[in-house]
Phi, psi and omega in degrees: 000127179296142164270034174205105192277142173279175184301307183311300183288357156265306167329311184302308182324322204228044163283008160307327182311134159254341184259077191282355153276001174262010151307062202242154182239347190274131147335154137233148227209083154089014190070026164218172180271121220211134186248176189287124189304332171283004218052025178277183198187152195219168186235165202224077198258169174309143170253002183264340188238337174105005198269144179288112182278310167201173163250079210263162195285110182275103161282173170201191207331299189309312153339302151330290173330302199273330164303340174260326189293325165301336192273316212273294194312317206260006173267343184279321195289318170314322185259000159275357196282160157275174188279351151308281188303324174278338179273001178264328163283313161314291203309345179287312202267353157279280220302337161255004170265332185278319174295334201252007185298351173254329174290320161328288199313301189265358144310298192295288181328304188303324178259303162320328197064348162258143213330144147312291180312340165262356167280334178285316170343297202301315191263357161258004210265315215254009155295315162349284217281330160306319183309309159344281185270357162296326181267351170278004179278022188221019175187039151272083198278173167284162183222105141284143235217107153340102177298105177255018164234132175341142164078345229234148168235126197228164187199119169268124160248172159290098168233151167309158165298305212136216178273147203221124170265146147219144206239102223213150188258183178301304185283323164244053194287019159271319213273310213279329152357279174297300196305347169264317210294276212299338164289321195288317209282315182286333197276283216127006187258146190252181212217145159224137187256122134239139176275119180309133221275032153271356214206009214289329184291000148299314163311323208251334148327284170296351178266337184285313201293310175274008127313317155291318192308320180109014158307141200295206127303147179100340224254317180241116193242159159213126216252139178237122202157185184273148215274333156327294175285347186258040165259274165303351177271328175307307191303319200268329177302144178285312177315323205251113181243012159232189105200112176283184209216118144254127154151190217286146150344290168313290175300330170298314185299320237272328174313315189322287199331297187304006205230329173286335154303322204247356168080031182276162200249108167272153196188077164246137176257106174268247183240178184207192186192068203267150164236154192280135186226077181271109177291143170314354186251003194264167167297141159301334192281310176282316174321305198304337190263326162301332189288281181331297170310331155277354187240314193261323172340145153069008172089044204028036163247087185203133187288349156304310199322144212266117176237347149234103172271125185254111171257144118349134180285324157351265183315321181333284202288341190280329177283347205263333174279332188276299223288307198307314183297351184274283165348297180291327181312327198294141179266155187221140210174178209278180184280319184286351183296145163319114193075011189290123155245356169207137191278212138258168182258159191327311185201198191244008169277331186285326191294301199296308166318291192291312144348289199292305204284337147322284180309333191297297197296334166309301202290342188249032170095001177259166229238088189278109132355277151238160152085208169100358158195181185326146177265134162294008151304323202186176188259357175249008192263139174237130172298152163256133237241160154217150195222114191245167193035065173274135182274168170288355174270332175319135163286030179254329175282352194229322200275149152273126159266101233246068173191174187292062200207121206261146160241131202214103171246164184274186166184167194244359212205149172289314161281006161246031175243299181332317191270350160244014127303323175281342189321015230189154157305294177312106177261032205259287176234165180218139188225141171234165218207101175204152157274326198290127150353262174336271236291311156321313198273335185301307200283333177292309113009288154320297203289139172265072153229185169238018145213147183220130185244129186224134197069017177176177223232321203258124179249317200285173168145174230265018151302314240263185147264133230229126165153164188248185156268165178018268165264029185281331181156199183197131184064177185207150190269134199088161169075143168323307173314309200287347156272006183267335190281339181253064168240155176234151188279135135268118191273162171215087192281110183270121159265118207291001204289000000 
């Protein structure tokens, strides 16, 4: 398929819609669709195919601007609604985001690249959360407070922030939205969004949908363009007084850094390096399949994803035989083929990483199984490897890894797979495979993250609190923490005399 499509040959490509207005190419901005003051436009291809999907509007700072000032005009009437009235407006916009899930779905696909059956997973994921804060936006109460001085009557509430910026990535560009959006939105705060502009059309999607829903103008914006100046403008502006982030380590300290003059309430999901821990007492056949399920999602770009798998020596080779046969079983194909199960990956900086570290984990003794290089579907397609007796020096053990490429060594000891499991910058998750009870709480106990999943694979979802330790991230998404966070405490002291 060429890669560069004529206007008539894109439009065909996504004739699939049945709702062809959530097709958008325009910002939205201030309630209205808003095209780039230079008239400029960045493009938005397929990654399975090189094919041209749309050409959206590239804003850029000054834009940037006048969308937080519409965010700044529209929040005293927003944060005045009452929280029955906001949440009745979340419930409109789950509720047309749950009717448009086959259109979302295949949107998603298109710019993203993973199979349908995991966008839709993806588009009920980020429905959640709307569903979620439509009913916590109804229960942010006042807290009253023991009086420890005469006369006095005291009480802490919850008021919004303000204008809340998010800055949301590639690989899950519906759930990480919502899960920010929809907390901020409920909290009382209006949002200027931008989405990565490998992914944009999920966003924009979502911005035509919560227009229907009846969010006021202002309330919901979303600026499209290169992420750099409407980034720093998000970081430097005073108006904007939160603002959270999904994406690598390296940009968050840097949003942190850029953030600090104006005091802003940071809420970042950073990178992650989870390792995988399989004990000597699990089946090999549900370990090997709990591994797959953890390693391969989104085609393995996902910061969850299991990037050191630790077997027990026992078990090692009965796991390394099960894991392989799963592995080779996977089908690899555009995200719309029947049964695709690994996509392509986002661009060819991604393709070029997992290359170097397969090479890397080779030059240092480790074993290749399966996979180990590109797939003939596409110049962005990669097999999926397995690299067994990976040393700890490899970068594939110290790098986070956003592909289809699993690495597994052994170990002997409880305590020395804990202590190269902590090993790292990173906190974010961790997963264990053991029956034994005890052992279950040590290692839940022991691992420096901030969620540890045993027995099984799948956690998040929008009760929980979603978020890491140490360079892993700050504060947390989802879950009750996740609307609070775009909140300020207020004390209120009365005096009764």
């Amino acid at each position: 398929m060429s890669a560069h499509f004529s206007r008539q040959q894109r439009h065909e490509a996504l004739d699939r819609l049945v709702d062809r207005r959530l097709y958008r190419e325009l910002a939205y901005v201030d309630g209205h669709w808003t095209a780039s003051a230079a008239a400029r436009s960045f493009e938005v291809t397929d990654p399975a195919s090189g094919a041209s999907l749309a050409f959206v509007a590239a804003l850029d700072e000054g834009q940037t601007t006048e969308a937080i000032a519409a965010a700044s005009r529209a929040f005293p009437a927003w944060r005045a609604l009452l929280p029955q009235e906001r949440s009745r407006l979340l419930r409109n916009w789950y509720e047309l985001i749950v009717a448009a899930r086959e259109d979302l779905a295949l949107l998603m696909t298109l710019e993203q690249g993973k199979p349908l059956k995991e966008a839709r997973g993806e588009i009920d994921y980020a429905t959640s959360f709307v569903e979620w804060y439509a009913e916590e936006a109804k229960r942010l109460n006042v807290e009253g407070v023991t009086s420890h001085l005469p006369g006095a009557e005291m009480a802490v509430r919850r008021e919004p922030l303000g204008v809340v910026g998010i800055v949301t990535p590639w690989n899950f560009p519906s759930a990480m939205l919502t899960r920010k959006a929809a907390a901020a939105l409920a909290a009382g705060c209006t949002i200027v969004a931008h989405p990565s502009s490998q992914t944009p059309l999920s966003a924009l999607a979502l911005a035509e949908l919560g227009e229907r829903a009846g969010l006021p103008a202002g309330v919901f914006n979303i600026v499209t363009g290169a992420a750099a100046p409407i980034v720093d403008t998000l970081c430097a502006n005073s108006r904007v007084r939160a603002l959270s982030f999904t994406g690598s380590t390296e940009i968050g300290r840097r949003i942190a850094s850029q953030c600090a003059p104006t005091m802003k309430r940071l809420v970042m999901e950073l990178g992650g390096h989870a390792p995988l821990i399989v004990f000597a007492d699990a089946d090999p056949e549900r370990a090997a399949q709990i591994a797959l399920d953890a390693k391969f999602a989104t085609s393995g770009q996902d910061c969850l994803a299991a990037n050191r798998i630790y077997v027990e020596r026992p078990l090692y080779d009965a796991f390394c035989t099960a894991f392989a046969r799963r592995i080779e079983a996977l089908k690899v194909a555009e995200g719309l083929a029947p049964g695709a199960d690994i996509g392509p990956l986002m661009h060819e900086r991604a393709v070029a990483k997992v290359e170097e570290q397969v090479a890397d984990a080779l030059t240092r003794g480790a074993q290749l199984v399966c996979g180990g290089a590109r797939h003939e579907a596409g110049p962005l397609f990669f097999q999926p490897t397995l690299l067994a007796g990976v040393p700890d020096d490899a970068l594939i053990m110290r790098e986070e890894t956003f592909g289809p490429v699993a690495a597994v060594t052994a170990f002997d000891s409880e305590d020395e797979v804990v202590a190269r499991a902590n090993d790292t910058e990173y906190g974010l998750v961790a997963y264990v495979v053991t029956q034994n009870g005890a052992r279950q709480r040590r290692m839940a106990n022991a691992l420096d993250y901030g969620m540890v999943a045993i027995n099984r694979v799948k956690i998040t979802g929008a009760p929980i609190p979603f978020g890491g330790v140490k360079q892993s991230g700050l504060g947390r998404e989802g879950s009750r923490h996740g609307i609070e966070a775009f909140t300020d405490l207020k004390y209120i002291c009365l005096d009764l005399a």
